[in-house]
mmJSON file of the N, C-alpha and C atoms, coordinates in Angstrom:
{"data_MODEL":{"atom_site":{
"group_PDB":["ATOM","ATOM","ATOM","ATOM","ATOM","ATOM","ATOM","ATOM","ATOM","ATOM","ATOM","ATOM","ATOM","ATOM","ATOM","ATOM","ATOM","ATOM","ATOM","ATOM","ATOM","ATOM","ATOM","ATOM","ATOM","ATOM","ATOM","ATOM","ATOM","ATOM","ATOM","ATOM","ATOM","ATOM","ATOM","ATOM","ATOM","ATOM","ATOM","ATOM","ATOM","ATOM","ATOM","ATOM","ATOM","ATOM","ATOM","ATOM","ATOM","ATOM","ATOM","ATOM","ATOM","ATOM","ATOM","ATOM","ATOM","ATOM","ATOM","ATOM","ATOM","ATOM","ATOM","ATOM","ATOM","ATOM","ATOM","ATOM","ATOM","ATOM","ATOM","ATOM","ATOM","ATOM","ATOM","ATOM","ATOM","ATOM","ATOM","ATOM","ATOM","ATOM","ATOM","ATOM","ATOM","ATOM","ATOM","ATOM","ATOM","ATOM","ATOM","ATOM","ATOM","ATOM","ATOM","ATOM","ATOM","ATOM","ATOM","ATOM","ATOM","ATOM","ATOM","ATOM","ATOM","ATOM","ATOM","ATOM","ATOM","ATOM","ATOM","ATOM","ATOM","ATOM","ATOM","ATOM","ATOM","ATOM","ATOM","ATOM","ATOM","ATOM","ATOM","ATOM","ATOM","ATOM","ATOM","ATOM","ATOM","ATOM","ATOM","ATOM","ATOM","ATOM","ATOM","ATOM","ATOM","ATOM","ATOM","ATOM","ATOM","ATOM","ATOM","ATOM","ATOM","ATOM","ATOM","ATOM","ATOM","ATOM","ATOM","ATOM","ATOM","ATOM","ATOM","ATOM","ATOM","ATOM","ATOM","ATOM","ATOM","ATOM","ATOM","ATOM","ATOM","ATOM","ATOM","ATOM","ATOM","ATOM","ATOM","ATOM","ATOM","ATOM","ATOM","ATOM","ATOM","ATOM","ATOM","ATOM","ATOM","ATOM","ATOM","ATOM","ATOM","ATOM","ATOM","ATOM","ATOM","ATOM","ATOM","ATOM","ATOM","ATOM","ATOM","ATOM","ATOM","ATOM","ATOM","ATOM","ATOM","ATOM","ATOM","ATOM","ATOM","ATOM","ATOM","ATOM","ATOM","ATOM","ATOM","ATOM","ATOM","ATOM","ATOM","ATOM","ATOM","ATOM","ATOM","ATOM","ATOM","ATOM","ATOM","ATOM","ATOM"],
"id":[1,2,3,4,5,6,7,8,9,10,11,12,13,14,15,16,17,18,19,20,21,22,23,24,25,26,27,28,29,30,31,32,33,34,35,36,37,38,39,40,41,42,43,44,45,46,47,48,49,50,51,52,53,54,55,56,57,58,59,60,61,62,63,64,65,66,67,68,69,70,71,72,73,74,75,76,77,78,79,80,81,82,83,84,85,86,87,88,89,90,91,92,93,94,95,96,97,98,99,100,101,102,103,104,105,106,107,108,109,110,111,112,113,114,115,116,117,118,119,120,121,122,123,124,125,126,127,128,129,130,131,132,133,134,135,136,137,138,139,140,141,142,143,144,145,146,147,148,149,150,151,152,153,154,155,156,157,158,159,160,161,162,163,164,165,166,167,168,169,170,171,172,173,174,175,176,177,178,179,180,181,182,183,184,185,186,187,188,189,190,191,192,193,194,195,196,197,198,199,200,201,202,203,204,205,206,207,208,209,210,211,212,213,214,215,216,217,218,219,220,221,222,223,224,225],
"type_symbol":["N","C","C","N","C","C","N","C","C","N","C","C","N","C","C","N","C","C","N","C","C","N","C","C","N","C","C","N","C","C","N","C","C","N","C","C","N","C","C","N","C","C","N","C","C","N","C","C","N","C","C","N","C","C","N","C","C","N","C","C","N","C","C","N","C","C","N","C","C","N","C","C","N","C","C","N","C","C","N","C","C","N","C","C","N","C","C","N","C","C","N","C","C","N","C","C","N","C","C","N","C","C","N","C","C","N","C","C","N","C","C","N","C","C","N","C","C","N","C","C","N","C","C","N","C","C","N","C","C","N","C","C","N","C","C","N","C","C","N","C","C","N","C","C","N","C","C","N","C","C","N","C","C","N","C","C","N","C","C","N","C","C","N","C","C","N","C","C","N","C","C","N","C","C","N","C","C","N","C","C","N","C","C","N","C","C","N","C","C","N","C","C","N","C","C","N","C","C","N","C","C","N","C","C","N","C","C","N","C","C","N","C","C","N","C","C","N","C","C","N","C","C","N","C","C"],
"label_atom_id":["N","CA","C","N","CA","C","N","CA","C","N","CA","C","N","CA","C","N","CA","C","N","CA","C","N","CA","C","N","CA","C","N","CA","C","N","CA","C","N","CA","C","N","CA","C","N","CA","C","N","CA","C","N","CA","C","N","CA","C","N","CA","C","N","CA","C","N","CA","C","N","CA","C","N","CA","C","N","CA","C","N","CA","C","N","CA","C","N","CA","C","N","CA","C","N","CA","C","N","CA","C","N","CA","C","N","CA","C","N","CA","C","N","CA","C","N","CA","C","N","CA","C","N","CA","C","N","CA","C","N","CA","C","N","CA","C","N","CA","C","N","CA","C","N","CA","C","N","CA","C","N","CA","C","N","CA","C","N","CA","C","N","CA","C","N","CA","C","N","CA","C","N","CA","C","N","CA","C","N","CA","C","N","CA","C","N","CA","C","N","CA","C","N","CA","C","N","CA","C","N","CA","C","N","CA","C","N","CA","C","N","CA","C","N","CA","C","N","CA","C","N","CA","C","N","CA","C","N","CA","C","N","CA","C","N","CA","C","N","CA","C","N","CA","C","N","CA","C","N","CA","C","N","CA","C","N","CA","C","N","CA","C"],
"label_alt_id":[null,null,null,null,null,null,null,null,null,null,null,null,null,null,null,null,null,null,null,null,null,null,null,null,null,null,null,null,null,null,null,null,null,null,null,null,null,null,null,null,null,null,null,null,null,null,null,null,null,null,null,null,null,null,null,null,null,null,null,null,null,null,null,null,null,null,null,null,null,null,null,null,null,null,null,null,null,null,null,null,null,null,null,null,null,null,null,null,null,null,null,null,null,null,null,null,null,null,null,null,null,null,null,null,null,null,null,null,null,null,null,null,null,null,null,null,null,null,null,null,null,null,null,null,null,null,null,null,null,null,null,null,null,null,null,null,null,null,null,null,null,null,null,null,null,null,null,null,null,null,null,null,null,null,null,null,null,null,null,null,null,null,null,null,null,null,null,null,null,null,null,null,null,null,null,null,null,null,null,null,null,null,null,null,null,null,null,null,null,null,null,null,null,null,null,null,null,null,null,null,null,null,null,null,null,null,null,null,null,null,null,null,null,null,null,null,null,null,null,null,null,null,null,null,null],
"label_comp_id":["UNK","UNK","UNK","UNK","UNK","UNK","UNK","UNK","UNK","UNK","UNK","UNK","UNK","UNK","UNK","UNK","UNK","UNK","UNK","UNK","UNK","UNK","UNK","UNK","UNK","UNK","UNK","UNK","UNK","UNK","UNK","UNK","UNK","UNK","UNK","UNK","UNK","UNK","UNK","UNK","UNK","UNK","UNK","UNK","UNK","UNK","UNK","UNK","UNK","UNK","UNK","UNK","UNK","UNK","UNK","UNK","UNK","UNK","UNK","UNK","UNK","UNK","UNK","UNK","UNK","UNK","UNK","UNK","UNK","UNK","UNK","UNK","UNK","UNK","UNK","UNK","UNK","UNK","UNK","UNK","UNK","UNK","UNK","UNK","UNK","UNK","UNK","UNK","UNK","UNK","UNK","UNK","UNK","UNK","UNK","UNK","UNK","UNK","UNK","UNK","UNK","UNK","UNK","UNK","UNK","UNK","UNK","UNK","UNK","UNK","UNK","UNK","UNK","UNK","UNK","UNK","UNK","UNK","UNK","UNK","UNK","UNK","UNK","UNK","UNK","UNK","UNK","UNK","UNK","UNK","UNK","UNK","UNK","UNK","UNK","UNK","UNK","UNK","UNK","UNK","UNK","UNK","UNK","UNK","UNK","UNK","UNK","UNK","UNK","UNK","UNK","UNK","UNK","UNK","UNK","UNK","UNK","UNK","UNK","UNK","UNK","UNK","UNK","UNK","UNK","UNK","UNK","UNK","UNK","UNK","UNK","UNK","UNK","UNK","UNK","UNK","UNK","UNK","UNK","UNK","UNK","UNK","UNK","UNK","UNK","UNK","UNK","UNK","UNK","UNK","UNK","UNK","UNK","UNK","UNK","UNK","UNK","UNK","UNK","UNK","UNK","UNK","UNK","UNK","UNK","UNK","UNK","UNK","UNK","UNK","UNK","UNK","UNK","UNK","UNK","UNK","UNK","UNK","UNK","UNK","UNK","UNK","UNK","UNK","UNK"],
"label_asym_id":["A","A","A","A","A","A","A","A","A","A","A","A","A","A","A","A","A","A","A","A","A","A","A","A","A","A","A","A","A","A","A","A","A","A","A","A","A","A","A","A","A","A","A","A","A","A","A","A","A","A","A","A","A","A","A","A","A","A","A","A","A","A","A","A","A","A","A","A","A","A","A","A","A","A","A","A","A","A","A","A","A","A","A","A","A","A","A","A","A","A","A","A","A","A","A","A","A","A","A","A","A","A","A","A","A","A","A","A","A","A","A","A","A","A","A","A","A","A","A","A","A","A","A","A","A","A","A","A","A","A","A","A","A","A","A","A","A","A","A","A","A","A","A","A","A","A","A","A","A","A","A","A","A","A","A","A","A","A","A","A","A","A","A","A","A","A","A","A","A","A","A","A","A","A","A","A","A","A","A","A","A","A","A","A","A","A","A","A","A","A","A","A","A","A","A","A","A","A","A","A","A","A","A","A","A","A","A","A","A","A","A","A","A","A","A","A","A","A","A","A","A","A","A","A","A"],
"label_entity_id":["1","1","1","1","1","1","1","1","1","1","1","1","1","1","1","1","1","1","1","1","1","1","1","1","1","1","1","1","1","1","1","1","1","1","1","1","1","1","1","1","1","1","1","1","1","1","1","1","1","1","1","1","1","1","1","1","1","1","1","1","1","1","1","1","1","1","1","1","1","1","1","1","1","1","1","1","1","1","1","1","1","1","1","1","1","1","1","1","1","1","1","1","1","1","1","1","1","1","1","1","1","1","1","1","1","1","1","1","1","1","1","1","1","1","1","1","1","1","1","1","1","1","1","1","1","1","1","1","1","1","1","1","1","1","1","1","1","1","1","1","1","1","1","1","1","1","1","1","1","1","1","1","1","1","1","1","1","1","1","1","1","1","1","1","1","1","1","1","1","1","1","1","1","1","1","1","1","1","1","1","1","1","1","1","1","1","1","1","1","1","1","1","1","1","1","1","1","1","1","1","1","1","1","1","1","1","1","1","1","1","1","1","1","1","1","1","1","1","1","1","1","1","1","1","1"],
"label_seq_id":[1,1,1,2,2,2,3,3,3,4,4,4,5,5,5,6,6,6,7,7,7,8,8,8,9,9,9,10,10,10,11,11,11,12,12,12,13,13,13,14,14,14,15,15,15,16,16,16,17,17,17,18,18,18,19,19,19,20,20,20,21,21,21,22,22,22,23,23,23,24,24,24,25,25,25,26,26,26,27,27,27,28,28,28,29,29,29,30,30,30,31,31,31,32,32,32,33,33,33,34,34,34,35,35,35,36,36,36,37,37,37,38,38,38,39,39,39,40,40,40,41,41,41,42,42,42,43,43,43,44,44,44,45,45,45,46,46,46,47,47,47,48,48,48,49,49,49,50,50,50,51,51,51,52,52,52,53,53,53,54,54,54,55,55,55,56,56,56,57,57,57,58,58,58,59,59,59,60,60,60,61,61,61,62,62,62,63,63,63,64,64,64,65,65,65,66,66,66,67,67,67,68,68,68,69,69,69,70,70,70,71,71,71,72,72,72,73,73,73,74,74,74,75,75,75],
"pdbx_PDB_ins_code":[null,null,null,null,null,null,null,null,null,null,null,null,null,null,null,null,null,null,null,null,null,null,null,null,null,null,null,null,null,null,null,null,null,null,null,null,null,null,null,null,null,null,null,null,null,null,null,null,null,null,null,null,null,null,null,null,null,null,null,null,null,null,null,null,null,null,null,null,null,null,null,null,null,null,null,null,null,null,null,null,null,null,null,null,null,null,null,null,null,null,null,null,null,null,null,null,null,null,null,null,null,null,null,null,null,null,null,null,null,null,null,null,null,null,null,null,null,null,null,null,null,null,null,null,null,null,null,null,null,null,null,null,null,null,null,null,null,null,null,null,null,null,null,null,null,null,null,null,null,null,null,null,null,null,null,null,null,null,null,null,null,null,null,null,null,null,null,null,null,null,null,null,null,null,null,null,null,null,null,null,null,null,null,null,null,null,null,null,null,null,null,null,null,null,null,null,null,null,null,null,null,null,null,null,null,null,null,null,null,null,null,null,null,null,null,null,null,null,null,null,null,null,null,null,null],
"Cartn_x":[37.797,38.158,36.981,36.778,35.806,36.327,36.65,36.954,36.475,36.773,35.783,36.618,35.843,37.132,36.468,37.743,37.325,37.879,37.451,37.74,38.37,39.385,39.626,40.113,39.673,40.069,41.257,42.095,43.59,43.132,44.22,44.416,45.075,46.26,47.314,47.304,48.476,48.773,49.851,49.959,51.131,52.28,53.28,54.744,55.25,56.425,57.134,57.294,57.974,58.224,56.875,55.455,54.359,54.004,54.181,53.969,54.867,55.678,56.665,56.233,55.826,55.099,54.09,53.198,52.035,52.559,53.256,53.721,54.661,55.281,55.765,54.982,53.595,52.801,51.302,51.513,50.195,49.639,50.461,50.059,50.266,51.223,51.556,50.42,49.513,48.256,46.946,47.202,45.627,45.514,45.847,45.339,46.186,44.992,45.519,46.275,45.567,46.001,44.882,46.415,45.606,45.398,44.645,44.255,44.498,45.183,45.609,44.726,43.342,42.965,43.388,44.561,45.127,44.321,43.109,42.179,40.95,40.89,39.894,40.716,42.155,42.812,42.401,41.791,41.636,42.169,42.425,42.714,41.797,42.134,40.81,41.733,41.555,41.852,41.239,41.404,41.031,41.495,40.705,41.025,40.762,41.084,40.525,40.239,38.566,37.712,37.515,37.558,37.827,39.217,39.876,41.552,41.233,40.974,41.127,39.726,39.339,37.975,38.755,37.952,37.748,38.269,38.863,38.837,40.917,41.222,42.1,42.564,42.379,43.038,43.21,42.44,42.626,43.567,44.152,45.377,46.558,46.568,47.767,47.801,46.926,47.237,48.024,47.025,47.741,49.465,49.381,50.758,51.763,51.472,52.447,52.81,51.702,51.808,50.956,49.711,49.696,48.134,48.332,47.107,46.227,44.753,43.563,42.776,41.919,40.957,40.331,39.077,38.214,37.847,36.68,36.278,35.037,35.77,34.499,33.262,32.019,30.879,30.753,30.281,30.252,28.945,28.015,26.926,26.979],
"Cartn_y":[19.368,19.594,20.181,19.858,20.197,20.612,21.996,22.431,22.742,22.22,22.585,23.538,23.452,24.384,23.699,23.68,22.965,23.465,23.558,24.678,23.294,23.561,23.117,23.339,23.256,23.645,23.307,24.191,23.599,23.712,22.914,22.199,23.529,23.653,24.969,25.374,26.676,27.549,27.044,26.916,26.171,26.732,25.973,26.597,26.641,26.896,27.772,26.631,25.04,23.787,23.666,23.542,22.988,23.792,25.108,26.017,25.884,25.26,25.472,23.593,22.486,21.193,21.7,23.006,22.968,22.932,24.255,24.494,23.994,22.844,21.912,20.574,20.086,19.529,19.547,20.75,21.726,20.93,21.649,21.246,19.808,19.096,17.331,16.874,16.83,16.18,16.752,17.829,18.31,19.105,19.629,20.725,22.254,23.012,24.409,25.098,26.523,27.528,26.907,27.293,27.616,28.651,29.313,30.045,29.824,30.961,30.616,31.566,31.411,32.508,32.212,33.232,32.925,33.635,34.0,34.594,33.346,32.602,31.568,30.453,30.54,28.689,27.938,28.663,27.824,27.389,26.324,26.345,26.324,26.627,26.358,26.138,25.343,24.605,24.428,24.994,24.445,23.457,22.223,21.242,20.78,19.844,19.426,17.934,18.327,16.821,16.032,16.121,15.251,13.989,14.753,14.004,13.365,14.074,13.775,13.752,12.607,12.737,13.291,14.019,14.56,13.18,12.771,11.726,12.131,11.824,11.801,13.169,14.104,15.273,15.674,15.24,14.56,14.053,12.889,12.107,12.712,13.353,14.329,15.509,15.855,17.09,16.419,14.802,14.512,14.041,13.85,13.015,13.952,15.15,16.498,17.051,16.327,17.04,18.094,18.231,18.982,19.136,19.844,19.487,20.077,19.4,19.51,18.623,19.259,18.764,18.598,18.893,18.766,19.509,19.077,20.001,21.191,22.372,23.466,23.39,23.111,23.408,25.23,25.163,26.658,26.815,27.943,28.44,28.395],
"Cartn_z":[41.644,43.02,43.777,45.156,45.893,47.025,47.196,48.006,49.544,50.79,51.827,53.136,54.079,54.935,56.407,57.183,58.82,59.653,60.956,61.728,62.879,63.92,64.489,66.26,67.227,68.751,68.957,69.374,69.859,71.169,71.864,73.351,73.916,73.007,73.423,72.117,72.628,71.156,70.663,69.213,68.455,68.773,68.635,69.105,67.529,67.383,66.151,65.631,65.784,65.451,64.857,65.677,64.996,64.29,63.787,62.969,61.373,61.573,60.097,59.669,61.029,60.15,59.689,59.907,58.778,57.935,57.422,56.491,55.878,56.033,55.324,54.729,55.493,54.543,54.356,54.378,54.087,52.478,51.476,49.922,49.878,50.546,50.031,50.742,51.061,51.748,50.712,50.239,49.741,50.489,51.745,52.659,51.963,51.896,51.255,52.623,52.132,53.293,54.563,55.606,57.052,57.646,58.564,59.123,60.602,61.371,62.953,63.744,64.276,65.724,67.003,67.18,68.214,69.828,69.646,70.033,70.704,70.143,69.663,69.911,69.664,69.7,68.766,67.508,66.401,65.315,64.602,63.599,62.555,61.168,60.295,58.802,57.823,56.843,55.969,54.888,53.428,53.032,52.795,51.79,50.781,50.094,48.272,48.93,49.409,49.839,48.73,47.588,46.401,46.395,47.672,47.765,49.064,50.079,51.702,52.777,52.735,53.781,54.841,56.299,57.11,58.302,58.345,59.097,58.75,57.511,57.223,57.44,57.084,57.883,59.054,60.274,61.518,61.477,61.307,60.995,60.916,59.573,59.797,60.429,60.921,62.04,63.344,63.683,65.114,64.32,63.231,63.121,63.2,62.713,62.824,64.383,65.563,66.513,67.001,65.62,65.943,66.875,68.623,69.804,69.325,68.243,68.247,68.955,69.553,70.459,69.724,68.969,67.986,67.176,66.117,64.976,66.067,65.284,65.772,65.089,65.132,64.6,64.015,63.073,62.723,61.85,62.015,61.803,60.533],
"occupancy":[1.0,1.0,1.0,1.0,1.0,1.0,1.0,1.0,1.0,1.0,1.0,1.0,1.0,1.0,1.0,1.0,1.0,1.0,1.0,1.0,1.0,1.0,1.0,1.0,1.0,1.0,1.0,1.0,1.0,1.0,1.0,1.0,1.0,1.0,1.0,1.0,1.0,1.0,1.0,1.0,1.0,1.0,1.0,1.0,1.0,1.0,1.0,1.0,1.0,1.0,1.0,1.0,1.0,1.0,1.0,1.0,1.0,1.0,1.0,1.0,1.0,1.0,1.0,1.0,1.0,1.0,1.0,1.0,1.0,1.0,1.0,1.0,1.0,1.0,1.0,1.0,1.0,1.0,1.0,1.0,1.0,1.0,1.0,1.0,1.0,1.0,1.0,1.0,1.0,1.0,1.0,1.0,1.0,1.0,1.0,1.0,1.0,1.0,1.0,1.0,1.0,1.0,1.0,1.0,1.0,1.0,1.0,1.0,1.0,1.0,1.0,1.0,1.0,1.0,1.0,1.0,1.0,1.0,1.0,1.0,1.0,1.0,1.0,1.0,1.0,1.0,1.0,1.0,1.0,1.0,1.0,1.0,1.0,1.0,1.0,1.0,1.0,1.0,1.0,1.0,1.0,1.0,1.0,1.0,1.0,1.0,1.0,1.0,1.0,1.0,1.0,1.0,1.0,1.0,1.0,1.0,1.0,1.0,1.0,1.0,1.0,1.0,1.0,1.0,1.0,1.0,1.0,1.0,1.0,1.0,1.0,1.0,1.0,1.0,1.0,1.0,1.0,1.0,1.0,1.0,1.0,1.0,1.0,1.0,1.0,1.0,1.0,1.0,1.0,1.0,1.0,1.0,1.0,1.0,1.0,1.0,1.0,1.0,1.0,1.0,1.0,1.0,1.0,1.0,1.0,1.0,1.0,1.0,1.0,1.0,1.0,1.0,1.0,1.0,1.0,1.0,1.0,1.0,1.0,1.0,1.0,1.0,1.0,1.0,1.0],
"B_iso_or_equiv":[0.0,0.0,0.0,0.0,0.0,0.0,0.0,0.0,0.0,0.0,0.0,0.0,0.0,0.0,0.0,0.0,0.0,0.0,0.0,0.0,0.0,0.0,0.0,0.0,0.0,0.0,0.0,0.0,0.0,0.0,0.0,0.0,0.0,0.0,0.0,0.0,0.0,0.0,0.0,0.0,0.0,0.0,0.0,0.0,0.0,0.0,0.0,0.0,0.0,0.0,0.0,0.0,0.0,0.0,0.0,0.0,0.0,0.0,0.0,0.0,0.0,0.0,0.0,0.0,0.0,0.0,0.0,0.0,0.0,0.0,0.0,0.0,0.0,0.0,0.0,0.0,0.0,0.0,0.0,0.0,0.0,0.0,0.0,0.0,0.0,0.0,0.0,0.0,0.0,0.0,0.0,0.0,0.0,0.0,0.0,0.0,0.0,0.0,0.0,0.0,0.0,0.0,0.0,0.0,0.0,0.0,0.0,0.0,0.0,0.0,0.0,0.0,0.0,0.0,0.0,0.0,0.0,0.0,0.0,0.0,0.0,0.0,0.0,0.0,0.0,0.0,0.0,0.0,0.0,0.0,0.0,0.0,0.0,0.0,0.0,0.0,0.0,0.0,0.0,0.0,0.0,0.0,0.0,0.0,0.0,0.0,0.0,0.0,0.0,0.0,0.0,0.0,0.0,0.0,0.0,0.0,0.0,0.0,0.0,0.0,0.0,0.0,0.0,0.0,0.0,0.0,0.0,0.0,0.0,0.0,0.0,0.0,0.0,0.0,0.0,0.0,0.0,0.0,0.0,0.0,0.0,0.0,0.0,0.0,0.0,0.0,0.0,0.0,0.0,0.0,0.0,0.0,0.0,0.0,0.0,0.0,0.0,0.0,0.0,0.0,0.0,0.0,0.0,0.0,0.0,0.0,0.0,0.0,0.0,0.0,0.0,0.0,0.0,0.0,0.0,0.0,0.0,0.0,0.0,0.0,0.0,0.0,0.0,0.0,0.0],
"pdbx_formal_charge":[null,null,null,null,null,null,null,null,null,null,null,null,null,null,null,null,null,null,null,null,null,null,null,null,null,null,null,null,null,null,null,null,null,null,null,null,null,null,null,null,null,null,null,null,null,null,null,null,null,null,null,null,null,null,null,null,null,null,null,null,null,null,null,null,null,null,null,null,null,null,null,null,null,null,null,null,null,null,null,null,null,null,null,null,null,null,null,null,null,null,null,null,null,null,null,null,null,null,null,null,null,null,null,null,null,null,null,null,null,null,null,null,null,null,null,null,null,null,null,null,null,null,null,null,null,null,null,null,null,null,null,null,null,null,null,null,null,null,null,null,null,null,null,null,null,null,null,null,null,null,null,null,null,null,null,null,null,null,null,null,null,null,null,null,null,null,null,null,null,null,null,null,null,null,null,null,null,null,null,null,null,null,null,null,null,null,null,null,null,null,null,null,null,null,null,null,null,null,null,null,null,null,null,null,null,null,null,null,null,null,null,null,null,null,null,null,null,null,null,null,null,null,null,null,null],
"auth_seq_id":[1,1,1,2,2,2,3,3,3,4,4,4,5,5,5,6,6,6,7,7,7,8,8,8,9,9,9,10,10,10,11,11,11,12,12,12,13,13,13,14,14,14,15,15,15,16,16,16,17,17,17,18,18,18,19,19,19,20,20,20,21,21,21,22,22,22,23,23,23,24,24,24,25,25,25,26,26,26,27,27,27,28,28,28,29,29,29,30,30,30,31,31,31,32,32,32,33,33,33,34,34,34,35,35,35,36,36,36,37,37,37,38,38,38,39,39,39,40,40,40,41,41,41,42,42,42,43,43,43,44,44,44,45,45,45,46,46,46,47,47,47,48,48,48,49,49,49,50,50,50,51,51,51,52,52,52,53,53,53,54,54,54,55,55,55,56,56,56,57,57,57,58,58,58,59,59,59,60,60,60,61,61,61,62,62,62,63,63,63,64,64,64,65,65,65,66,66,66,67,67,67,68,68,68,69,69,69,70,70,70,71,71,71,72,72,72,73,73,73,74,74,74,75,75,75],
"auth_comp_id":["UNK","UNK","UNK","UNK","UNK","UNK","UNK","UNK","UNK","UNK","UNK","UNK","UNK","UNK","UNK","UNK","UNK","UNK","UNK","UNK","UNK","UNK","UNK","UNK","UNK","UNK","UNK","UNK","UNK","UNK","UNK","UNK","UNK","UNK","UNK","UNK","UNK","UNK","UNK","UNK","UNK","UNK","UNK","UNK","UNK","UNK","UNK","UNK","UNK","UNK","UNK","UNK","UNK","UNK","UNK","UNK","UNK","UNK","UNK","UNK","UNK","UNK","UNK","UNK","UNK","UNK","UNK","UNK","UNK","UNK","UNK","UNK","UNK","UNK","UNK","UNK","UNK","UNK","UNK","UNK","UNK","UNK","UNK","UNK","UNK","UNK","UNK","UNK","UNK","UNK","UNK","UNK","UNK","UNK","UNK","UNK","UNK","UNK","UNK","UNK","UNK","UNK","UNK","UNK","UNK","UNK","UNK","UNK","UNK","UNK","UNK","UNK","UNK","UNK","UNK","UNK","UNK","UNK","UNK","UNK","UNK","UNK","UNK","UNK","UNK","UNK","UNK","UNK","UNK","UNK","UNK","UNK","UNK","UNK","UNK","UNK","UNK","UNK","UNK","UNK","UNK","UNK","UNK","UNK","UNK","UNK","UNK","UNK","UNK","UNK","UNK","UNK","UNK","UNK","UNK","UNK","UNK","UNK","UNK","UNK","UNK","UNK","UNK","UNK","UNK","UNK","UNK","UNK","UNK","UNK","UNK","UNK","UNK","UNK","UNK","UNK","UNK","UNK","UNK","UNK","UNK","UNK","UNK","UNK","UNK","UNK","UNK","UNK","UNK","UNK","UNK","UNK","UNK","UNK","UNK","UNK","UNK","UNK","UNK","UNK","UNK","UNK","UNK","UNK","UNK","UNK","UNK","UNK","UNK","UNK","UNK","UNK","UNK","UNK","UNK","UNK","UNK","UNK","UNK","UNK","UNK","UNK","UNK","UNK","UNK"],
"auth_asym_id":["A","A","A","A","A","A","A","A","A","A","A","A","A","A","A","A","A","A","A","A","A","A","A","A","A","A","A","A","A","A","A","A","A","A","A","A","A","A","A","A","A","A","A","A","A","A","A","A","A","A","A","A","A","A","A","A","A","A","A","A","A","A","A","A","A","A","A","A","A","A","A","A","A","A","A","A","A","A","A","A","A","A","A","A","A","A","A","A","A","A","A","A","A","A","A","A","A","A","A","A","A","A","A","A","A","A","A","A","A","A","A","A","A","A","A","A","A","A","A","A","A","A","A","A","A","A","A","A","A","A","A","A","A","A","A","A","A","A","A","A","A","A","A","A","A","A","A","A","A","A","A","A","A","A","A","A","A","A","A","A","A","A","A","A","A","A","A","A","A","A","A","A","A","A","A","A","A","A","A","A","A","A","A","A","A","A","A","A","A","A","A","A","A","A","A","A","A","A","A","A","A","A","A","A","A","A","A","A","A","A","A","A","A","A","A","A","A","A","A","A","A","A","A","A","A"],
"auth_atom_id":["N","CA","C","N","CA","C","N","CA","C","N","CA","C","N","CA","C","N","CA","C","N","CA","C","N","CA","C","N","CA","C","N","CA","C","N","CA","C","N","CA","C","N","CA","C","N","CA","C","N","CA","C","N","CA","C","N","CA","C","N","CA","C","N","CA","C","N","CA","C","N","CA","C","N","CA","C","N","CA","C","N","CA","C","N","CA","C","N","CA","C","N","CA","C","N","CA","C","N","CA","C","N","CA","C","N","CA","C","N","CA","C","N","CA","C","N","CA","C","N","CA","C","N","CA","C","N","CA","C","N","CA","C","N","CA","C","N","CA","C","N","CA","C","N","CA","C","N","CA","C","N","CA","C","N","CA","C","N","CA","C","N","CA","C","N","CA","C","N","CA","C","N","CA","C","N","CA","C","N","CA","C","N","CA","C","N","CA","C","N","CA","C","N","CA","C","N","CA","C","N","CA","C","N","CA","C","N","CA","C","N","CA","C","N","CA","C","N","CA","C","N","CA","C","N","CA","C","N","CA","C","N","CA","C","N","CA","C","N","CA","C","N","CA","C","N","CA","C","N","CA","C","N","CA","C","N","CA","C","N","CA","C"],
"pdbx_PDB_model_num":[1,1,1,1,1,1,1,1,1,1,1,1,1,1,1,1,1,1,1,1,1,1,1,1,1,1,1,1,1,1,1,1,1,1,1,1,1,1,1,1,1,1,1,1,1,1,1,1,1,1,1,1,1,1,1,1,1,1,1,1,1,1,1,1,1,1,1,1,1,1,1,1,1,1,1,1,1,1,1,1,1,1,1,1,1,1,1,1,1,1,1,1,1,1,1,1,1,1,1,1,1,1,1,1,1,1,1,1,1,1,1,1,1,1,1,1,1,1,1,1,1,1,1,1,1,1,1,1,1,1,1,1,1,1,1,1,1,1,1,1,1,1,1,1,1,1,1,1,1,1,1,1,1,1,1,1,1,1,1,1,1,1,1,1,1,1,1,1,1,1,1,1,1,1,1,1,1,1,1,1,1,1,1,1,1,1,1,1,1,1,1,1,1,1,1,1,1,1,1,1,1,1,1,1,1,1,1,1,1,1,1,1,1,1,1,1,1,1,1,1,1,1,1,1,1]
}}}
């Protein structure tokens, strides 16, 4: 397993509905724990890139609903 982590811009702040689809297919995708800055509007995600290119976790974020604008660049 090759674990990586991705940071993501929300549009808005998640509502309680898009908060419990993480967490319902958080592990069935390969995506670990998430991380919420509700400060920042970010999301950020551990995944097992051995399972899920970066393209594909995109995918299921929009399929859940859930408003990312894009990946954050990070130092």
């Amino acid at each position: 397993m090759t674990f990586m982590s991705m940071t993501y811009q929300l549009q808005e702040p998640l509502k309680n509905d898009q908060l419990r689809a993480l967490a319902q297919f958080a592990n069935t995708y390969g995506l670990q724990k998430f991380r919420l800055d509700e400060k920042k509007n970010w999301l950020q995600f551990d995944y097992d890139a051995s399972r899920l290119k970066e393209t594909e976790v995109e995918h299921v974020l929009r399929m859940a609903k859930i408003p990312v604008v894009g990946r954050v660049a990070q130092n």
